[in-house]
C-alpha positions as CSV (number, residue, x, y, z in Angstrom):
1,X,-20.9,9.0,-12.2
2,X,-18.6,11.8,-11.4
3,X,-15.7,12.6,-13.5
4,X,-12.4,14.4,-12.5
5,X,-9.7,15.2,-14.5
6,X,-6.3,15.2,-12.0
7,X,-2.7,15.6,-13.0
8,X,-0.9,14.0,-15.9
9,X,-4.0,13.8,-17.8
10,X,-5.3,10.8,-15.5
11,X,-9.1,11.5,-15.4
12,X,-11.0,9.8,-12.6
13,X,-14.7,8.1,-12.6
14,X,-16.1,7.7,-9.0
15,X,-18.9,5.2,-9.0
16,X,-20.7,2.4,-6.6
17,X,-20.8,-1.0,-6.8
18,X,-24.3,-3.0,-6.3
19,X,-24.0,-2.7,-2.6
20,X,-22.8,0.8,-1.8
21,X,-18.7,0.6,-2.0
22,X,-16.9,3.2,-3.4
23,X,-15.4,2.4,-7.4
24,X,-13.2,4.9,-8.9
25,X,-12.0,4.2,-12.3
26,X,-8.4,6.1,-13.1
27,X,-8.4,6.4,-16.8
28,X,-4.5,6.3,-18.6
29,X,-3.8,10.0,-20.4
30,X,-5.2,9.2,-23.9
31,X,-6.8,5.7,-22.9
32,X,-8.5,4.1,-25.7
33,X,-11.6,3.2,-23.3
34,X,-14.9,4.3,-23.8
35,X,-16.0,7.2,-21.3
36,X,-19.1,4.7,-20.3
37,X,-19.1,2.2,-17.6
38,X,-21.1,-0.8,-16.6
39,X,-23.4,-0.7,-13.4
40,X,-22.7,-3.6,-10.9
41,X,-26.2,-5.3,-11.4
42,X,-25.0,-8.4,-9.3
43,X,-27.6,-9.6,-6.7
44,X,-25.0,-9.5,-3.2
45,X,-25.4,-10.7,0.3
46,X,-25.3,-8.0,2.8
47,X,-22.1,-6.3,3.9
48,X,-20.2,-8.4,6.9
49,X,-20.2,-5.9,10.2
50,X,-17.1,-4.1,11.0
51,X,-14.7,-6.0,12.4
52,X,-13.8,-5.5,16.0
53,X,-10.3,-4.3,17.5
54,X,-9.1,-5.8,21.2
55,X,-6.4,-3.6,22.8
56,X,-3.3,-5.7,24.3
57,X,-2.7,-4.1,27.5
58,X,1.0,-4.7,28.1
59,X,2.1,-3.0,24.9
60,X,-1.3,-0.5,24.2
61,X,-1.3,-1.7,20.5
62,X,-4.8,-2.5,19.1
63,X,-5.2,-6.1,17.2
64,X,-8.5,-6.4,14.5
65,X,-10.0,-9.6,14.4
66,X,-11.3,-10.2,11.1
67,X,-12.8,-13.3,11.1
68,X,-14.4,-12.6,7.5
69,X,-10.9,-12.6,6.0
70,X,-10.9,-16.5,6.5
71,X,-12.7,-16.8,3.5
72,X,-11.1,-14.9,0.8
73,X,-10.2,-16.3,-2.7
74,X,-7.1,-17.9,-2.5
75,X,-5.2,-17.8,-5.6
76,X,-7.8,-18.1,-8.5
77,X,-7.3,-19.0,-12.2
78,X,-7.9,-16.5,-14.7
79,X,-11.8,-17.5,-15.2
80,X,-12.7,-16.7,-11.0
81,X,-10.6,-13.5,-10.9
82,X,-12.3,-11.5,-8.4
83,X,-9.7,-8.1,-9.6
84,X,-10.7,-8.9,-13.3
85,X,-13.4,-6.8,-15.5
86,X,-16.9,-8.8,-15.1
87,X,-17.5,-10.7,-18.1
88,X,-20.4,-13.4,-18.3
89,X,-18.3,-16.1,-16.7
90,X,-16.8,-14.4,-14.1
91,X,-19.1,-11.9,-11.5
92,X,-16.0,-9.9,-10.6
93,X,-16.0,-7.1,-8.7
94,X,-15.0,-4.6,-11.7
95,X,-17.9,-4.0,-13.7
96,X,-16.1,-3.0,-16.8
97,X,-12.8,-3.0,-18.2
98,X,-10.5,-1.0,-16.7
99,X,-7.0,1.0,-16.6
100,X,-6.7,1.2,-12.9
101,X,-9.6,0.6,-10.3
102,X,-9.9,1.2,-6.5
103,X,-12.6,-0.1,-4.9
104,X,-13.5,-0.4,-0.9
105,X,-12.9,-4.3,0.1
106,X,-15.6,-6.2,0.7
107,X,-14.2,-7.9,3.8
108,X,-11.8,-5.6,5.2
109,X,-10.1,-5.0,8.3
110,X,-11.4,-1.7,8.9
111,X,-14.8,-1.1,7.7
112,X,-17.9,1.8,8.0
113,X,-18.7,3.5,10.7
114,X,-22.5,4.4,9.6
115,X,-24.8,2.1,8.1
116,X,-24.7,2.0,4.0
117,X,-27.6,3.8,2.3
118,X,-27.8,0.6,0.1
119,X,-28.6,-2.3,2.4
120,X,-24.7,-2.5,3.1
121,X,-22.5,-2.7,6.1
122,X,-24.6,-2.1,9.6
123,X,-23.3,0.8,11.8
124,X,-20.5,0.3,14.3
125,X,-21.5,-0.7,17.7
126,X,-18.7,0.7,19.6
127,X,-16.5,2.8,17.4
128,X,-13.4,4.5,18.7
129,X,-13.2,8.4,20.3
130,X,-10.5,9.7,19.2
131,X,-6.9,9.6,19.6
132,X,-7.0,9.9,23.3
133,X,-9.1,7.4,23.7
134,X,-7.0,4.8,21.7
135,X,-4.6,6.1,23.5
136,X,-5.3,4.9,27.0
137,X,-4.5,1.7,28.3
138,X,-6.6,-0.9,29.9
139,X,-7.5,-4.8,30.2
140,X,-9.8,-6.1,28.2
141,X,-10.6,-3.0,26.0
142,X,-12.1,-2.9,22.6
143,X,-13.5,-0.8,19.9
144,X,-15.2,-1.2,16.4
145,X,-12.9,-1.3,13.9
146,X,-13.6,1.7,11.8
147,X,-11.4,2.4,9.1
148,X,-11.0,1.6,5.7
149,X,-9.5,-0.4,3.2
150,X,-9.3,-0.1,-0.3
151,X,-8.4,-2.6,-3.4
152,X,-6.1,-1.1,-5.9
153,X,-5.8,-2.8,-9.0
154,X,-3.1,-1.8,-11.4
155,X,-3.8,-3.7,-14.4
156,X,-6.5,-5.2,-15.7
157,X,-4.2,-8.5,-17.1
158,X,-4.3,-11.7,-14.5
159,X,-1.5,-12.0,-13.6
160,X,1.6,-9.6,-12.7
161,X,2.6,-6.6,-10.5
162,X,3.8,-3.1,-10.4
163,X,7.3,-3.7,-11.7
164,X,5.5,-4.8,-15.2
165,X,3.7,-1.9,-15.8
166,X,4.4,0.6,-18.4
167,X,5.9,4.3,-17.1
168,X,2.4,5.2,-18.3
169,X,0.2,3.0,-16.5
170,X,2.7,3.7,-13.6
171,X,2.1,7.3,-13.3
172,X,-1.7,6.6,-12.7
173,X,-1.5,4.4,-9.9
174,X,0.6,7.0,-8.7
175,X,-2.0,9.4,-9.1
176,X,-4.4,7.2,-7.8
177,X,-2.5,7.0,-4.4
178,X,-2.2,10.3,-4.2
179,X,-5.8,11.2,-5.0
180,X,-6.9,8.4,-2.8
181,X,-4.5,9.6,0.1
182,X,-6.3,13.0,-0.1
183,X,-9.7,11.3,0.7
184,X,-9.5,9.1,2.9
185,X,-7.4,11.6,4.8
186,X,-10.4,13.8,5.2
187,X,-13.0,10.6,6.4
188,X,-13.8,11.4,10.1
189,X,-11.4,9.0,12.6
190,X,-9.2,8.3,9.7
191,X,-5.4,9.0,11.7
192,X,-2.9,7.4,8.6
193,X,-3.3,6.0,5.5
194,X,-1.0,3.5,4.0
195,X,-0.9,2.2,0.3
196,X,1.1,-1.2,-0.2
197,X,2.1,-4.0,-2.5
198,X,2.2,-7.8,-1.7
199,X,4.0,-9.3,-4.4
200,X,4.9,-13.1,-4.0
201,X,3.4,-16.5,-2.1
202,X,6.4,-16.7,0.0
203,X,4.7,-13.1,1.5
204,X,1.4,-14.6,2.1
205,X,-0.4,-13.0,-1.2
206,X,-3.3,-15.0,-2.4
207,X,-4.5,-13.5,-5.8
208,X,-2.4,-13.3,-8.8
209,X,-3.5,-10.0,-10.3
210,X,-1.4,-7.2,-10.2
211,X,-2.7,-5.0,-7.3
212,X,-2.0,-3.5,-4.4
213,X,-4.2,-2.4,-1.3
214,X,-5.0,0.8,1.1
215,X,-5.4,0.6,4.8
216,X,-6.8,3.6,6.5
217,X,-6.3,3.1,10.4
218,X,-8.4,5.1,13.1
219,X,-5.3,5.2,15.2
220,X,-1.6,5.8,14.5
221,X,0.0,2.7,13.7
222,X,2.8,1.7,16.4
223,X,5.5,1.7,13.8
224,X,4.7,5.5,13.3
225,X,4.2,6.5,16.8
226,X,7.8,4.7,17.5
227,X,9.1,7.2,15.2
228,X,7.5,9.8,16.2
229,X,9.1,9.7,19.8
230,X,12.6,10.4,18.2
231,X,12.1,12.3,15.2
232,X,12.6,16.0,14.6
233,X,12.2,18.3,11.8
234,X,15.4,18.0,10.3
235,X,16.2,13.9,11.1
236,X,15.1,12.7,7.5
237,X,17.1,15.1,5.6
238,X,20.0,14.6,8.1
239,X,19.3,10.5,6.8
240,X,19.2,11.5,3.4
241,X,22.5,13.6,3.7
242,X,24.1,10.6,5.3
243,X,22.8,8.0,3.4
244,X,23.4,9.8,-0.3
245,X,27.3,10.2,1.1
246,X,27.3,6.5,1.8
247,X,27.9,3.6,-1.1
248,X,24.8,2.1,-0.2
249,X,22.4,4.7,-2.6
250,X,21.7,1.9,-5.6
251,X,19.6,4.8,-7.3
252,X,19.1,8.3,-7.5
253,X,16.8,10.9,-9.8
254,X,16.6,14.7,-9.3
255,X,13.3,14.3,-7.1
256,X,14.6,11.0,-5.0
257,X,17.4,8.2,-3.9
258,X,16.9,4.9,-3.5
259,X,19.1,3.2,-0.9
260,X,20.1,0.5,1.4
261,X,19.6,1.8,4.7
262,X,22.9,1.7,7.4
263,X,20.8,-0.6,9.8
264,X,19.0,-2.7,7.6
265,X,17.1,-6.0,9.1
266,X,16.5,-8.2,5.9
267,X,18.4,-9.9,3.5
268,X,16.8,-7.1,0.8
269,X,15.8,-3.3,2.1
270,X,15.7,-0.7,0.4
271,X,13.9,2.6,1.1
272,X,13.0,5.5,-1.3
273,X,12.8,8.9,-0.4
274,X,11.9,11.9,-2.0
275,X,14.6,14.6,-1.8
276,X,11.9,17.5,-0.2
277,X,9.6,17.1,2.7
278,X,6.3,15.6,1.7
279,X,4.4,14.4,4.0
280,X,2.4,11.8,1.8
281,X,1.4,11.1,-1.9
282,X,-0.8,14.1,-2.0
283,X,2.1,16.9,-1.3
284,X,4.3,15.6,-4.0
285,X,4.5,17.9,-7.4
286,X,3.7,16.8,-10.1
287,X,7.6,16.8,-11.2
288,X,8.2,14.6,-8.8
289,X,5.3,12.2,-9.3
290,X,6.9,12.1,-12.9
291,X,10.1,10.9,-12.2
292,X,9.0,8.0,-9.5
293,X,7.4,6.1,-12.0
294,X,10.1,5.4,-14.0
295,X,12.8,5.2,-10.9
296,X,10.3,2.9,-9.0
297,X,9.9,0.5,-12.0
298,X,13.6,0.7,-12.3
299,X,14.0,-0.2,-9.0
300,X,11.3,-3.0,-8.9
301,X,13.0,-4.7,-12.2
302,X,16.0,-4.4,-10.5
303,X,15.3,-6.3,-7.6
304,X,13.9,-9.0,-10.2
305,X,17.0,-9.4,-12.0
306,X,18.8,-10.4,-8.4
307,X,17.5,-13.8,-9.2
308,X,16.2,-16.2,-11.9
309,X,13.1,-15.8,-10.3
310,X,10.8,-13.3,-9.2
311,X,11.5,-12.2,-5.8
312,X,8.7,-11.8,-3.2
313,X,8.4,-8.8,-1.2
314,X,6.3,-6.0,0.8
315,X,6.2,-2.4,-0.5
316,X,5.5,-0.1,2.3
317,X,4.5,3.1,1.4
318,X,5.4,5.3,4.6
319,X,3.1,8.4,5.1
320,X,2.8,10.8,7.7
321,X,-0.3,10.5,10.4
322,X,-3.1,12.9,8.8
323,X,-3.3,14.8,12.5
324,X,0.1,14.8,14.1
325,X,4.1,14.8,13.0
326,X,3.7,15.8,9.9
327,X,6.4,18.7,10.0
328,X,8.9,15.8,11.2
329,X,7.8,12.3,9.0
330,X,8.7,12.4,5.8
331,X,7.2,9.9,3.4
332,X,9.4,7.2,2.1
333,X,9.1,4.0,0.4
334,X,10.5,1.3,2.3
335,X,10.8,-2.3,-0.1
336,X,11.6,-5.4,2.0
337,X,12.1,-9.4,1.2
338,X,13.2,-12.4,2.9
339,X,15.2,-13.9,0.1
340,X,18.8,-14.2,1.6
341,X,19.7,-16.3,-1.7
342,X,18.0,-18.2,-5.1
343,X,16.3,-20.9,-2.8
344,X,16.7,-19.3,0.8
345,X,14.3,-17.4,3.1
346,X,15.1,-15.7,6.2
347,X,12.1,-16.8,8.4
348,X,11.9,-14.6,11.8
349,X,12.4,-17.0,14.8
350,X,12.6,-16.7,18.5
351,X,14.9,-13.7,18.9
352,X,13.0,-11.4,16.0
353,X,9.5,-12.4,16.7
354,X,9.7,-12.4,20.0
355,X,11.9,-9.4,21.1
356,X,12.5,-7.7,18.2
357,X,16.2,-8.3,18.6
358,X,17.7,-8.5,15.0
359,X,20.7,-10.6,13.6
360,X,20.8,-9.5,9.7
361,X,23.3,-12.0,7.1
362,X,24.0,-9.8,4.7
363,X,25.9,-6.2,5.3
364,X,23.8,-3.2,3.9
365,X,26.8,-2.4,1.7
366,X,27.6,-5.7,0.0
367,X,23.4,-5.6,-0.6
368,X,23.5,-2.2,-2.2
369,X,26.5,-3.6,-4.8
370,X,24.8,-6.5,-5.4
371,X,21.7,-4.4,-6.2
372,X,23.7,-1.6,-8.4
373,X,25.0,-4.3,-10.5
374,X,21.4,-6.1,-10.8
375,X,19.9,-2.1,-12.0
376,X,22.4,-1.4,-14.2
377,X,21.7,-4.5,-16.1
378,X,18.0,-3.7,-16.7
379,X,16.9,-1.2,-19.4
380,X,16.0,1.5,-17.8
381,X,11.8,2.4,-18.5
């Protein structure tokens, strides 16, 4: 096992699983777990093959199928909790307990390129060549889908998400991204990594457990390269500048601002953006790692007390591609939900899902009061 002390005290145990994935424990500053670790000694079928992408011609976008994803858990009680430590009941895919754990997924999206050493995943058959290959345009196109995608699990408790962690705990899965950003940067093909957070059934999540996940894409993802046609060095300070002048900011720290953007589509949006350029996790100080933690859970309880009820949503951590427009994108946070009320969801119908035409309910500055008044009556962490 390899151990690696990072910042904030967070010291980090890389280790495999029985067939070959990647485990990295992230151990709390002064966590009162043992240094040891349990080796995976389950008996597992072979790694599926990597999934295969299919290009669609008339927008050049590239769609995975995974047809291995068709039978993942789905919402498990606390005694089949695939995110839980292993225990005698339960062959989980954590070994031992845990603070936070990252491990590769074992029927991801975008998988290996080379064969495992340990009986795992085959090579790809076809994988991509580079960005100017993915970039080309042709009928009936396709490619392995190399990549990868990673599990990361923020508590070891069943149920939950990252708004009910402590500042502590907090701060390491925030080290965690960033130490996780740094290395699957540096994989060959890897062209943007994105960590996010699923939080709700209404959003399609089917495990309980507090966690998150990490898609590394061997392309840049159309959302990016959309943005990347019209930004400029200066364009998210000049949004910043704007937006922090606005009444829409519903949060704002030395190192960041939360606010409601001027254009925003759903019924809740909010980004968060750090006040220097950073590209992704990795560049930010460790100043400002400090200070998310606290704002972010602020933020997430927040958007909690809008309701009696926990409100579902997506938590898109923005980063810039790991080759290209990194001296223009910014990273930023951007937090979304369909809840337009207590028992309401905006669903996206013909003119949204089709042609990306929006019609939003809600103005971004009655949103950003509503959400003020719903921060300022949470303790802050």
């Amino acid at each position: 096992m390899n151990i690696r002390t990072l910042g904030a005290g967070v010291i980090a145990r890389d280790t495999r699983l029985a067939d070959d994935r990647e485990l990295i424990y992230y151990d709390d500053p002064g966590t009162t777990l043992p240094a040891e670790r349990s080796i995976d000694t389950r008996d597992l079928d072979p790694r599926p093959e990597t999934a295969t992408m299919r290009q669609d011609v008339l927008t050049g976008d590239w769609i995975t199928f995974a047809t291995k994803r068709q039978n993942r858990v789905l919402m498990p009680g606390a005694d089949a909790d695939p995110l839980a430590p292993q225990s005698p009941t339960n062959p989980s895919e954590v070994p031992s307990l845990y603070d936070v754990a990252v491990f590769e997924n074992r029927s991801p999206a975008f998988g290996p390129a080379l064969a495992s050493a340990v009986g795992g995943a085959p090579a790809a058959i076809d994988p991509p060549r580079g960005l100017d290959d993915l970039t080309s345009i042709g009928i009936g196109r396709t490619r392995t889908s190399v990549g990868r995608c990673e599990v990361v699990c923020f508590s070891p408790e069943h149920a939950g998400s990252f708004g009910t962690l402590t500042p502590t705990r907090a701060r390491t899965v925030i080290e965690a991204w960033a130490d996780r950003t740094a290395a699957l940067s540096a994989l060959p093909g890897i062209e943007q990594v994105f960590p996010f957070e699923n939080r709700g059934e209404a959003i399609g999540v089917s495990l309980p457990h507090p966690h998150g996940q990490i898609y590394s894409y061997p392309y840049v993802t159309p959302r990016t390269q959309r943005l990347l046609e019209v930004a400029s060095p200066d364009l998210f300070a000049r949004i910043l500048e704007s937006e922090q002048a606005s009444s829409r900011v519903v949060l704002q720290g030395e190192h960041w601002t939360a606010f409601v953007p001027f254009a925003a589509r759903w019924p809740l949006e909010v980004q968060l953006m750090p006040h220097r350029h950073a590209t992704d996790f990795s560049e930010l100080t460790d100043a400002e790692r400090d200070e998310l933690a606290p704002l972010y859970l602020h933020l997430l309880r927040g958007v909690d007390a809008l309701y009696d009820t926990p409100t579902p949503y997506i938590a898109a951590w923005h980063q810039a591609p790991v080759r290209v427009g990194r001296d223009a994108i910014r990273m930023r946070l951007e937090l979304t939900s369909p809840r337009r009320a207590a028992d309401k969801l905006k669903f996206l119908a013909g003119s949204e899902a089709a042609m990306s035409a929006w019609t939003a309910e809600i103005l971004p500055e009655d949103a950003a009061a509503r959400l003020r008044d719903a921060i300022a009556s949470v303790p802050a962490p």
